[in-house]
OpenMM code with the backbone's topology and positions (N, CA, C; nanometers):
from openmm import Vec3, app, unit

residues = "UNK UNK UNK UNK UNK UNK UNK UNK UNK UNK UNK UNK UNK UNK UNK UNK UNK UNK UNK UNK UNK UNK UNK UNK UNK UNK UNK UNK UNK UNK UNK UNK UNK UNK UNK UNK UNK UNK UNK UNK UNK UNK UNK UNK UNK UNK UNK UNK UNK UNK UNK UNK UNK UNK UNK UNK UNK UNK UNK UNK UNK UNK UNK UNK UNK UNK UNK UNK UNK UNK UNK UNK UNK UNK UNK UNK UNK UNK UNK UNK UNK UNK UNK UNK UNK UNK UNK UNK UNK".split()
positions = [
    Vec3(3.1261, 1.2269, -2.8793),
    Vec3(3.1463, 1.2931, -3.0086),
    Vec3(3.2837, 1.3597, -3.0089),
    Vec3(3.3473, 1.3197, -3.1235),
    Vec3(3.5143, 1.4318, -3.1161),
    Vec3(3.4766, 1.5462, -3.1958),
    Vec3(3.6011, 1.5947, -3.1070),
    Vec3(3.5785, 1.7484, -3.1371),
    Vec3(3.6588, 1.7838, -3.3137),
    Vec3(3.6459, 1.8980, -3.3235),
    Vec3(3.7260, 1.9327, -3.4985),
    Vec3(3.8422, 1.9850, -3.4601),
    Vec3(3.9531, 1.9432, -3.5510),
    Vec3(4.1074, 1.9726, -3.5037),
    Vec3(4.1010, 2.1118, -3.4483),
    Vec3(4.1193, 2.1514, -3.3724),
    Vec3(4.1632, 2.2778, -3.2699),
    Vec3(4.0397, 2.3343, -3.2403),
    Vec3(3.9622, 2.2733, -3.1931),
    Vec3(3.8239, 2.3341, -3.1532),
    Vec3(3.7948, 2.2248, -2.9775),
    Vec3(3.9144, 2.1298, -2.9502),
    Vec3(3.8838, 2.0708, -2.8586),
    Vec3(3.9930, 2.1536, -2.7257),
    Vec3(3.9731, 2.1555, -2.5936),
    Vec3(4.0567, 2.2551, -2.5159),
    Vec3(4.1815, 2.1663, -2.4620),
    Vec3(4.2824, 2.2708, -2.4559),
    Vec3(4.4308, 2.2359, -2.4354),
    Vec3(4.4212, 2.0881, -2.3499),
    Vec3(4.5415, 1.9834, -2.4183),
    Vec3(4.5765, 1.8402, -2.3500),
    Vec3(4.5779, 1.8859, -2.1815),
    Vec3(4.5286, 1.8294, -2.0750),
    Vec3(4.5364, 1.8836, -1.9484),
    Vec3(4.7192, 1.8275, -1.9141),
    Vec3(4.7587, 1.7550, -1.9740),
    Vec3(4.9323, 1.7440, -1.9707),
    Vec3(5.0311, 1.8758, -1.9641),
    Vec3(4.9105, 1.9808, -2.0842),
    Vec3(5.0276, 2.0707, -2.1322),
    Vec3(4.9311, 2.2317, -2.0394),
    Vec3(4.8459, 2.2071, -2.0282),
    Vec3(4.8172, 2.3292, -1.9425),
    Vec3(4.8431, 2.4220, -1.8885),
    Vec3(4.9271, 2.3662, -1.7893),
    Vec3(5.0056, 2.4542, -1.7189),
    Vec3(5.0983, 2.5229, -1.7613),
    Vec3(5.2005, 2.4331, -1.8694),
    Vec3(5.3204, 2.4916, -1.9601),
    Vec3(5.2267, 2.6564, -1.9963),
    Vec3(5.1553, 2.5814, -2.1282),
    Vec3(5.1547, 2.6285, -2.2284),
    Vec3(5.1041, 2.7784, -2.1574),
    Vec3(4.9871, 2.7799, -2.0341),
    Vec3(4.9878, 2.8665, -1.9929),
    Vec3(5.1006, 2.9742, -1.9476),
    Vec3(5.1644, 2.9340, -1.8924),
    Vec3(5.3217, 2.9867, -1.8380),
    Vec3(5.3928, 3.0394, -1.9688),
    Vec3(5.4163, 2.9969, -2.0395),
    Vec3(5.5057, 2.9815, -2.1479),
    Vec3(5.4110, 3.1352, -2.2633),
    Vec3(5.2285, 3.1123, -2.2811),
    Vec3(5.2498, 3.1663, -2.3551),
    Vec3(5.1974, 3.3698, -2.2605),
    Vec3(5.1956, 3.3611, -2.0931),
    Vec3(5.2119, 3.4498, -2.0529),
    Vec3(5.3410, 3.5409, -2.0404),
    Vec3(5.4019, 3.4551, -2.0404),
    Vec3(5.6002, 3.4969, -2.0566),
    Vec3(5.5955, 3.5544, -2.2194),
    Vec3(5.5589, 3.5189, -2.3077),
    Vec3(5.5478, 3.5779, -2.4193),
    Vec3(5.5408, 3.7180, -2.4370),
    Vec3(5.4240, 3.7074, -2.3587),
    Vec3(5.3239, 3.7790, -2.3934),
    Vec3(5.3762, 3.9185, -2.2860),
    Vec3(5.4445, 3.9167, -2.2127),
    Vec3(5.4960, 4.0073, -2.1236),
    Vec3(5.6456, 4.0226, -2.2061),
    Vec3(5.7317, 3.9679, -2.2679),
    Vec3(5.8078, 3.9593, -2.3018),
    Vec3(5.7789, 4.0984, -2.4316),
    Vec3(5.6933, 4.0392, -2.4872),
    Vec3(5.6660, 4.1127, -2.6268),
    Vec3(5.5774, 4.2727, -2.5985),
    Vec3(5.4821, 4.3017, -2.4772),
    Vec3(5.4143, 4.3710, -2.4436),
    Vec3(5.4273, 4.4134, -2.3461),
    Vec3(5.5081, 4.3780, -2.2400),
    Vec3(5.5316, 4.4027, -2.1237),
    Vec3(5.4129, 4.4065, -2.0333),
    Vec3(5.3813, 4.5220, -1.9701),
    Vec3(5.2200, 4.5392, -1.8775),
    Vec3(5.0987, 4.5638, -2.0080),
    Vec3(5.1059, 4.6329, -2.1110),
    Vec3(5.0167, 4.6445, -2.2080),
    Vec3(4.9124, 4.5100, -2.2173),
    Vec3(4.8088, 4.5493, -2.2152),
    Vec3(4.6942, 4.4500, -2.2234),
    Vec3(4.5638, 4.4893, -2.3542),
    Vec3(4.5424, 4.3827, -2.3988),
    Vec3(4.4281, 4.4346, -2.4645),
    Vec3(4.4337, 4.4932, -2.6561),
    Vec3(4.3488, 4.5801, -2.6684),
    Vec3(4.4383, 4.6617, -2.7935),
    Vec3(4.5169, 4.7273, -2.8098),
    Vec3(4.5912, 4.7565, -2.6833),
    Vec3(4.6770, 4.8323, -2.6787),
    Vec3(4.8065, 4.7829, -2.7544),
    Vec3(4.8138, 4.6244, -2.7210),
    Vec3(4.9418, 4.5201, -2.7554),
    Vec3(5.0113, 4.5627, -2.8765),
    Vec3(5.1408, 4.5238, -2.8853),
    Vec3(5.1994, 4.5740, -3.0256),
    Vec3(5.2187, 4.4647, -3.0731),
    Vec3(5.2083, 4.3175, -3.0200),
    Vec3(5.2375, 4.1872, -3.0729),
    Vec3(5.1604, 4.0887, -3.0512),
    Vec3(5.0929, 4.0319, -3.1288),
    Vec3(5.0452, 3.9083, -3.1058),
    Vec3(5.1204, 3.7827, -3.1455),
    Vec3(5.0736, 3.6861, -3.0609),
    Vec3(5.1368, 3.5305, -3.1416),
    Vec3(5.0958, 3.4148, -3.1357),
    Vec3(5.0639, 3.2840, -3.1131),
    Vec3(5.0153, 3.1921, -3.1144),
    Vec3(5.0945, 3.0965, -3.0821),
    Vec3(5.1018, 2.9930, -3.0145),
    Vec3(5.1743, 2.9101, -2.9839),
    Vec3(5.0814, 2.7697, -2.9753),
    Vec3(5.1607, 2.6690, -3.0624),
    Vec3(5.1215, 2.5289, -3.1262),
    Vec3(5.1899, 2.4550, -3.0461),
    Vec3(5.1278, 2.3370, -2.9609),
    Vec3(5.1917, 2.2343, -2.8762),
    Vec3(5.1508, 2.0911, -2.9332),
    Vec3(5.2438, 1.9922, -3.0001),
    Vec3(5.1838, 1.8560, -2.9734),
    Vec3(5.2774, 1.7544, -2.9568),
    Vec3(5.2511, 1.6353, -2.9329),
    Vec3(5.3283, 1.5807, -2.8895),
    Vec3(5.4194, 1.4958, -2.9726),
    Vec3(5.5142, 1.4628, -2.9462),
    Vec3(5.5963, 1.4209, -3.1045),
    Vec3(5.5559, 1.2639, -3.1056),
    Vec3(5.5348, 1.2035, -3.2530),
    Vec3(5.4668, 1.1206, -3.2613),
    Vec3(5.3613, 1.0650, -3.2823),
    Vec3(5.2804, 1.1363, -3.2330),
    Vec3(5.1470, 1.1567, -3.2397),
    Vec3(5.1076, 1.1382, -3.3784),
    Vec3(4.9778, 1.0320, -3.3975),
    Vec3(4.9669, 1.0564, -3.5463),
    Vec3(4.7838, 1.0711, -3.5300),
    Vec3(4.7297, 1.1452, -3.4290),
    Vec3(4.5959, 1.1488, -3.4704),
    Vec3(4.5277, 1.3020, -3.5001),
    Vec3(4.6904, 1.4140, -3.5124),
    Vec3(4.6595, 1.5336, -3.5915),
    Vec3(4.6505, 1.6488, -3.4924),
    Vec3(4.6714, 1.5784, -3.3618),
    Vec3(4.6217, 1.7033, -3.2294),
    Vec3(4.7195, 1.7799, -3.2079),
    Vec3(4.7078, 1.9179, -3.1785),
    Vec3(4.7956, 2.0004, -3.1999),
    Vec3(4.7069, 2.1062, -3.0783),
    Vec3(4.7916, 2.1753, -2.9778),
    Vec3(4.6861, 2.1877, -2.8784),
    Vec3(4.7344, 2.3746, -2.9364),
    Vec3(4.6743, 2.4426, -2.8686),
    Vec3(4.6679, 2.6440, -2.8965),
    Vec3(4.6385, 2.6908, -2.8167),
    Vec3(4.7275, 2.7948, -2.8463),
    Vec3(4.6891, 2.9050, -2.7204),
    Vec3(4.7399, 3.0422, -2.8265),
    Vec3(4.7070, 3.1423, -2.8121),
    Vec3(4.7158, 3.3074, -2.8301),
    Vec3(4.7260, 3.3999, -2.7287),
    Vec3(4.7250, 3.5677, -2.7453),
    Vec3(4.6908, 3.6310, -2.6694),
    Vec3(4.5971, 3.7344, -2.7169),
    Vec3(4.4444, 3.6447, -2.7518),
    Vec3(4.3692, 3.7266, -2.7601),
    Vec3(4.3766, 3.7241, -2.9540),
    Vec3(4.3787, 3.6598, -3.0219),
    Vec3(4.4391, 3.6596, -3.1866),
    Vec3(4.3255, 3.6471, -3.2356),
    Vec3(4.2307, 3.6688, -3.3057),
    Vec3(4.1230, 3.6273, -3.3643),
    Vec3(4.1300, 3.5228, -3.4425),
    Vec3(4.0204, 3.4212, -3.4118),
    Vec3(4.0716, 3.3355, -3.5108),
    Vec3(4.0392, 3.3124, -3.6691),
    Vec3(3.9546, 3.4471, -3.7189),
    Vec3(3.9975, 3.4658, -3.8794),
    Vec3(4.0793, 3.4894, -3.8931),
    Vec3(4.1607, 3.6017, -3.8520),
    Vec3(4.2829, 3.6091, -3.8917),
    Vec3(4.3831, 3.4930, -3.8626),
    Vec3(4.4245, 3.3954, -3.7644),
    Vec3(4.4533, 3.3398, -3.7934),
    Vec3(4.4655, 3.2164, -3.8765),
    Vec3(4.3430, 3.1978, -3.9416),
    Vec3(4.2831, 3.1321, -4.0728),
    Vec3(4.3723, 3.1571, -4.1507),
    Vec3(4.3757, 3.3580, -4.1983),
    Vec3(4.4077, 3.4018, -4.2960),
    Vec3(4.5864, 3.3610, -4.3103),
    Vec3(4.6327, 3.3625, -4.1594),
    Vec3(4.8133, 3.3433, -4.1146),
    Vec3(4.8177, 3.2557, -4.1773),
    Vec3(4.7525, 3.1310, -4.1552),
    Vec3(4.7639, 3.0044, -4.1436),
    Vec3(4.7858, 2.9964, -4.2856),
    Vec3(4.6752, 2.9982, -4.3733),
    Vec3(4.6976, 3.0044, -4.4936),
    Vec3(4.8184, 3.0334, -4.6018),
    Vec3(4.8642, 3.1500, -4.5730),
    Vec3(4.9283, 3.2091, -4.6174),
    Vec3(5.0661, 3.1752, -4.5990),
    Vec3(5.0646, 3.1140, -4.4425),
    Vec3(5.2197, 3.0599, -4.4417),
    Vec3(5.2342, 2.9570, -4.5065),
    Vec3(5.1045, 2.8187, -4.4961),
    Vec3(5.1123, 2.7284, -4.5817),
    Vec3(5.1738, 2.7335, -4.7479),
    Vec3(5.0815, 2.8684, -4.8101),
    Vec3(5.1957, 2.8818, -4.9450),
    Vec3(5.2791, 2.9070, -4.9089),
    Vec3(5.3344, 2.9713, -4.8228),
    Vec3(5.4912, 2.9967, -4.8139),
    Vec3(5.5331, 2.8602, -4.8289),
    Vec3(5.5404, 2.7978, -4.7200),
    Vec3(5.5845, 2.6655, -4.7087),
    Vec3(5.6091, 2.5813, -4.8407),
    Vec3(5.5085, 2.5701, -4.9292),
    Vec3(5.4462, 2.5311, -5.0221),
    Vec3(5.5404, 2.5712, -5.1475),
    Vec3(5.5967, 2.6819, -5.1373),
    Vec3(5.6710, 2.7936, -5.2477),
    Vec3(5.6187, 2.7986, -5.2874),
    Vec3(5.5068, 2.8760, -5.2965),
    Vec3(5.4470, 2.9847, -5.3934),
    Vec3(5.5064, 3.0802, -5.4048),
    Vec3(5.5594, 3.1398, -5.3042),
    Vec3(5.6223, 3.2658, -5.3542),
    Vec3(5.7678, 3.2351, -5.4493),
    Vec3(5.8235, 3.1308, -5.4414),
    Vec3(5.8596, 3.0911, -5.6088),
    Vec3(5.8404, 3.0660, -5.6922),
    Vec3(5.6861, 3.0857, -5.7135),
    Vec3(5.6783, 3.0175, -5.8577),
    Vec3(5.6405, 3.2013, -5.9119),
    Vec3(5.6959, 3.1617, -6.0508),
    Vec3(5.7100, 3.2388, -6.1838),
    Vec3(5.5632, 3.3529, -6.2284),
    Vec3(5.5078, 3.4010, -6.3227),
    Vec3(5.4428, 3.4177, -6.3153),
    Vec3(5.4200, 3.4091, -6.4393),
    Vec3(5.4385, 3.3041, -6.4885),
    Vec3(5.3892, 3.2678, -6.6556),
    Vec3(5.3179, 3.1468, -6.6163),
    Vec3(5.1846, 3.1927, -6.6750),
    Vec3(5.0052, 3.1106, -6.6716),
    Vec3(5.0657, 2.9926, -6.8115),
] * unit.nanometer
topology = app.Topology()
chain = topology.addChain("A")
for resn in residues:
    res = topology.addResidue(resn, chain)
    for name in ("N", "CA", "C"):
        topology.addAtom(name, app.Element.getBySymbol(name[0]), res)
C-alpha cells in the first residue's frame, strides 16, 4: 500500500543529510535551546530533481503539523498572488 504525499519516512538516500543539515539549523538558529524554549522553527523539503512521482521527503524541529498546513497554505497564495489582487468583488 503507498503511503500519502509526506506521510511516508525520509528517502534512506537522504537521511543522513537531511539529518545533519536540519540539526545545524537548528543549532544555528537556537543554539543549545531545546524544546519550547526555541525562538525558531523551520522545515526543510528534500527531493530529488526530476522526479515526477510528487515525493518530497521532511524534516522540522519539532513544527506541528497544523500549523504547517496553515504555512503551507498561505505561502501557496502568496505564490499564487493573492496578495495582489485588488479588492473589488
Amino acid at each position: 500500500m503507498s503511503t500519502r504525499l509526506g506521510d511516508g519516512p525520509i528517502q534512506p538516500e537522504f537521511l543522513a543529510e537531511m539529518n545533519a543539515v536540519a540539526s545545524a539549523i537548528d543549532v544555528t538558529f537556537n543554539g543549545t535551546t531545546r524544546g519550547p524554549d526555541r525562538k525558531v522553527g523551520f522545515v526543510l523539503l528534500c527531493f530529488p530533481f526530476g522526479a515526477t512521482d510528487g515525493r518530497c521527503n521532511f524534516i522540522s524541529n519539532g513544527a506541528d503539523r497544523r500549523d504547517l498546513i496553515a504555512l503551507f497554505k498561505e505561502m501557496i497564495a502568496r505564490f499564487e498572488g493573492q496578495p495582489e489582487m485588488k479588492g473589488r468583488a
